[in-house]
LOFILO-92370 format. One record per residue (C-alpha): residue number from 1; residue in three letters; chain; x, y, z. Coordinates in steps of 0.5 Angstrom, whole numbers. Example, Ala and Ser with C-alpha at 12.3 -4.5 7.8 and 13.67 -1.06 7.14 Angstrom:
ATOM   n res chain     X     Y     Z
ATOM   1 ALA     A    25    -9    16
ATOM   2 SER     A    27    -2    14
end
This chain:
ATOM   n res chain     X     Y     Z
ATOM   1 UNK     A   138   238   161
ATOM   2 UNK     A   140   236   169
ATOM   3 UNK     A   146   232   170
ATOM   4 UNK     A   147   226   174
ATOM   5 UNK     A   154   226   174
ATOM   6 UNK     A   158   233   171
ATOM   7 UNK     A   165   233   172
ATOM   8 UNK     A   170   239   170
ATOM   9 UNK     A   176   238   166
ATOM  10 UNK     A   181   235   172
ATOM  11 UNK     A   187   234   173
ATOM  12 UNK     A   191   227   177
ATOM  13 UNK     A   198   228   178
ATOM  14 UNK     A   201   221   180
ATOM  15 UNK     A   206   219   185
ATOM  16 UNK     A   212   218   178
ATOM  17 UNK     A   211   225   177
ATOM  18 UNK     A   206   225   171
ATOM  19 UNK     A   200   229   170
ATOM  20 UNK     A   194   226   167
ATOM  21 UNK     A   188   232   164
ATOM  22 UNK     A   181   228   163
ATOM  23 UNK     A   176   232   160
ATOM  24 UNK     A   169   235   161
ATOM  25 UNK     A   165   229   164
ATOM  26 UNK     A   158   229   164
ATOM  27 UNK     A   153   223   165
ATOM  28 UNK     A   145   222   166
ATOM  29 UNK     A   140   218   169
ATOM  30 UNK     A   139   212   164
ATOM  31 UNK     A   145   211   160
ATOM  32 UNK     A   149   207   161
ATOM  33 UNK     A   156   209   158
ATOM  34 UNK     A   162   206   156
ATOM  35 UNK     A   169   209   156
ATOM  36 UNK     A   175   205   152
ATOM  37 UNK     A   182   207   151
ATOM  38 UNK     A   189   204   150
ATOM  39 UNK     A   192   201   156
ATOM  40 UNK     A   196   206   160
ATOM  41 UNK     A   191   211   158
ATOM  42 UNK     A   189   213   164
ATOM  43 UNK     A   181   209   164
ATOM  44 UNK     A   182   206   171
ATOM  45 UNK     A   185   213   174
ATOM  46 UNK     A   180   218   172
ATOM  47 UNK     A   175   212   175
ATOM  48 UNK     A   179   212   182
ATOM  49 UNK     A   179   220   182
ATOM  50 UNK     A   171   221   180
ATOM  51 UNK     A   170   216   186
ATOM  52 UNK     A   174   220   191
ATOM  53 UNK     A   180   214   191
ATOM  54 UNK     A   185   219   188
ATOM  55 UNK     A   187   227   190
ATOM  56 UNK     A   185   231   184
ATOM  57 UNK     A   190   237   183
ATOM  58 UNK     A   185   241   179
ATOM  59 UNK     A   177   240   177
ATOM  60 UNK     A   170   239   180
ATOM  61 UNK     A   166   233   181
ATOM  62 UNK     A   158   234   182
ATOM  63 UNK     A   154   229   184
ATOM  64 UNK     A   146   231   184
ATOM  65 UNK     A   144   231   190
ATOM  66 UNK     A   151   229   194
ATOM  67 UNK     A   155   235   193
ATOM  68 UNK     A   162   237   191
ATOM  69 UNK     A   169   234   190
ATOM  70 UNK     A   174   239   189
ATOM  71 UNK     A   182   240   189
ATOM  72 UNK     A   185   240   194
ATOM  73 UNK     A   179   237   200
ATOM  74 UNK     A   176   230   202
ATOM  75 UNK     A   170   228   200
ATOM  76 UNK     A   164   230   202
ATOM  77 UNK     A   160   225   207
ATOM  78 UNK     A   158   219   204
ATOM  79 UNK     A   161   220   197
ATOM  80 UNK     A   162   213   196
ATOM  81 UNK     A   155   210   200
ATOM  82 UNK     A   150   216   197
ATOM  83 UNK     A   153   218   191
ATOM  84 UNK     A   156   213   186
ATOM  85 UNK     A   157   206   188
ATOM  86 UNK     A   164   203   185
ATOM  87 UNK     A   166   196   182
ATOM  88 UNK     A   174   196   182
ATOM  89 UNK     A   178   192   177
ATOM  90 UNK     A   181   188   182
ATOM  91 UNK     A   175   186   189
ATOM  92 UNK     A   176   186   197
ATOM  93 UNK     A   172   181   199
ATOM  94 UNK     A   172   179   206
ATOM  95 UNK     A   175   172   205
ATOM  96 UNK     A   171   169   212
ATOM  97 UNK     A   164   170   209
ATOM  98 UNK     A   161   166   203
ATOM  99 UNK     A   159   169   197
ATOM 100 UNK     A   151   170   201
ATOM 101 UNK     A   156   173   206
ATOM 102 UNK     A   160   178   202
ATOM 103 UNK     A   153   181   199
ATOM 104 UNK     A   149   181   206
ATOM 105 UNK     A   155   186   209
ATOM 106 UNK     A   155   190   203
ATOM 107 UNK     A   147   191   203
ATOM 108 UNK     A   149   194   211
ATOM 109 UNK     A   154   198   210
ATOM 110 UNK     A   148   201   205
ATOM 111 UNK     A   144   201   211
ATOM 112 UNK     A   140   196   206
ATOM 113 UNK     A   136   191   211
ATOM 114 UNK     A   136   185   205
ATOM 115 UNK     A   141   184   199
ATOM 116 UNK     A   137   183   194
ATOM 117 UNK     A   141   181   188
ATOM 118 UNK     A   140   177   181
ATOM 119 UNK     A   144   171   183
ATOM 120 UNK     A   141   167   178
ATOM 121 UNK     A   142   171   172
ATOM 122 UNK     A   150   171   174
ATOM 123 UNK     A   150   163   175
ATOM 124 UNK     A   151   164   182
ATOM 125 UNK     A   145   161   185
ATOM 126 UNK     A   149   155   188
ATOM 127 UNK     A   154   158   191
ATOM 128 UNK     A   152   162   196
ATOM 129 UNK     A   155   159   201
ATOM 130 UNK     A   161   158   197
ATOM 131 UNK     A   167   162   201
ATOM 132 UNK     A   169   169   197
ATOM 133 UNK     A   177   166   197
ATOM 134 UNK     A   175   160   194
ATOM 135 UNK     A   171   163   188
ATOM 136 UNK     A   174   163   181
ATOM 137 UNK     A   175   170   178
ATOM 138 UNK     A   170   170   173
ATOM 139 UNK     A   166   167   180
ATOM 140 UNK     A   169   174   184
ATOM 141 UNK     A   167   179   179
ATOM 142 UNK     A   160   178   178
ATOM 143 UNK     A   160   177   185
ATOM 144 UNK     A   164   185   184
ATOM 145 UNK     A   158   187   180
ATOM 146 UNK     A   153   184   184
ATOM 147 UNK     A   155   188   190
ATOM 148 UNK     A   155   194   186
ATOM 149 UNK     A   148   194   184
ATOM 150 UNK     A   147   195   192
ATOM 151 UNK     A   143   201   194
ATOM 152 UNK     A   141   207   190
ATOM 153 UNK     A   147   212   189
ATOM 154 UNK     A   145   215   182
ATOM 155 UNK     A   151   214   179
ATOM 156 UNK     A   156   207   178
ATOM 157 UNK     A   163   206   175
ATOM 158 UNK     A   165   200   174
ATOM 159 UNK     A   173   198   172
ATOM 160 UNK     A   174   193   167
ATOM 161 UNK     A   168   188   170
ATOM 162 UNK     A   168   184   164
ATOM 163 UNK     A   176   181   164
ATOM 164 UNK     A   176   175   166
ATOM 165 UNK     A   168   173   164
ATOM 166 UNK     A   166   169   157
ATOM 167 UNK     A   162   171   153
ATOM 168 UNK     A   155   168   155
ATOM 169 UNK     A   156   171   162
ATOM 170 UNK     A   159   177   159
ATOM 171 UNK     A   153   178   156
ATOM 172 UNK     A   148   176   162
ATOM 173 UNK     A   152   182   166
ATOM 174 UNK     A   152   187   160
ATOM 175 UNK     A   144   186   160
ATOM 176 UNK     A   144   188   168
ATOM 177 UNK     A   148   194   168
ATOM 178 UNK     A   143   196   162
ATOM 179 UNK     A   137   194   166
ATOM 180 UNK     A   140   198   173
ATOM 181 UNK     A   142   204   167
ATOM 182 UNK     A   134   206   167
ATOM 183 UNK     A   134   210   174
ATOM 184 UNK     A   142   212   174
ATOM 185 UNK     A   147   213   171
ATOM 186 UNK     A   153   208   169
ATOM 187 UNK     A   159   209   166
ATOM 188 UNK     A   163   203   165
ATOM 189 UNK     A   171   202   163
ATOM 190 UNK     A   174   197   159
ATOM 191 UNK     A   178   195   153
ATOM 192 UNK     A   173   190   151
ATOM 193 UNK     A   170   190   145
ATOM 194 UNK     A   164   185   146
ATOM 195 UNK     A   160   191   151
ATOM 196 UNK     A   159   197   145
ATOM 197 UNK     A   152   194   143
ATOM 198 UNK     A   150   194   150
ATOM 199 UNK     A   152   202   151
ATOM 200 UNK     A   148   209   150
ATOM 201 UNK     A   154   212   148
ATOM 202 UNK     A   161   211   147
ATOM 203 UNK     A   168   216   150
ATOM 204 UNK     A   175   215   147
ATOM 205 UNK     A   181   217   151
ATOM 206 UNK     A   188   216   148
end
C-alpha cells in the first residue's frame, strides 16, 4: 500500500547539544493519526523537522508527489504550499487584518482564489471581522486550524490545536480534522486525552 507521507528514521540535533532519533513514520490518505508523548518528549520537534522548519541531521522525508527532504539540504520547492499544510501550537496572524482577513491571506498564498472554511461549525461566524490581535486564544487556534484546512496539500500536521479549547469546541474541531482526513493524511500532536476517540491509530513516543 502507497504512502502519503514515508519518513525514515530521523535524527534532529538541537542548538543545547542533544540529539533526538524519530522513528520510521508512515501515514496515509484517509487517517487521521494521533502522536502523544510526555512533554519534552520531542512531539513538537519531530512535527517542525517533517515540515521543513528544522535541519535534520540523518533521515528522509517523502511526500507523494512532492519530492524529498533529505539531511543536509533545504526543502524542496514548495514543501509548505503543495506538500503538507502545517498548524503550529503558538499561530502568526497578521495583527492588522480581522479573522475574514487572516484566512483571505492565507487562501492567496495557496493560490486559492475564495477561502472557503467552516466557520460556523467553530463558533466563528460573527467574528469575521474581529481584528486577529483582539480574539481569545481559543478564538486564534480555531482560526489556526481554519487556515490549515486551506488548500489540498496531502498531508497536515498539526501541533497541540486543542490546548486552550473546551470540550464542546474541542469536539467540533476533532470532527473537522476527521472530515478533512478522507482525502489526506492528518497527523496530529498532543497531550490530551479528549482526542483518541477521534483518531485511526495512535503513535506513542517517550
Amino acid at each position: 500500500m502507497s504512502h502519503v507521507l514515508h519518513s525514515t528514521e530521523l535524527t534532529v540535533d538541537l542548538d543545547n547539544g542533544k540529539r533526538l532519533i524519530f522513528p520510521e513514520l508512515q501515514l496515509q490518505k484517509g487517517e487521521l493519526v494521533l502522536l502523544q508523548g510526555a512533554s519534552g518528549s520531542g512531539k513538537s520537534t519531530w512535527m517542525h523537522a517533517l515540515a521543513g522548519l528544522l535541519p535534520i541531521a540523518s533521515g528522509t522525508i517523502h511526500i507523494e508527489g512532492q519530492g524529498h527532504l533529505e539531511s543536509g539540504k533545504k526543502p524542496p520547492k514548495q514543501w509548505r504550499r503543495n506538500g503538507l499544510s502545517f498548524m503550529p501550537q503558538r499561530a502568526f496572524f497578521w495583527n492588522s487584518l480581522s479573522l475574514k482577513g487572516n484566512l483571505d491571506l492565507a487562501a492567496w498564498c495557496k493560490g486559492l482564489h475564495d477561502a472557503n472554511a467552516d466557520l460556523e461549525t467553530l463558533g466563528l461566524t460573527d467574528k469575521t471581522r474581529q481584528a486577529a490581535h483582539s480574539l481569545s486564544l481559543g478564538e486564534q487556534q480555531r482560526l489556526s486550524a481554519l487556515r490549515s484546512f486551506l488548500g489540498n496539500a496531502p498531508v497536515l500536521l498539526a501541533d497541540e490545536p486543542t490546548a486552550s479549547l473546551d470540550d464542546a469546541n474541542a469536539e467540533a474541531l476533532m470532527v473537522l480534522f476527521k472530515k478533512h482526513s478522507a482525502d489526506r493524511a492528518i497527523l496530529v500532536s498532543s497531550h490530551d486525552q479528549r482526542l483518541a476517540p477521534f483518531v485511526d491509530r495512535i503513535i506513542r513516543i517517550s
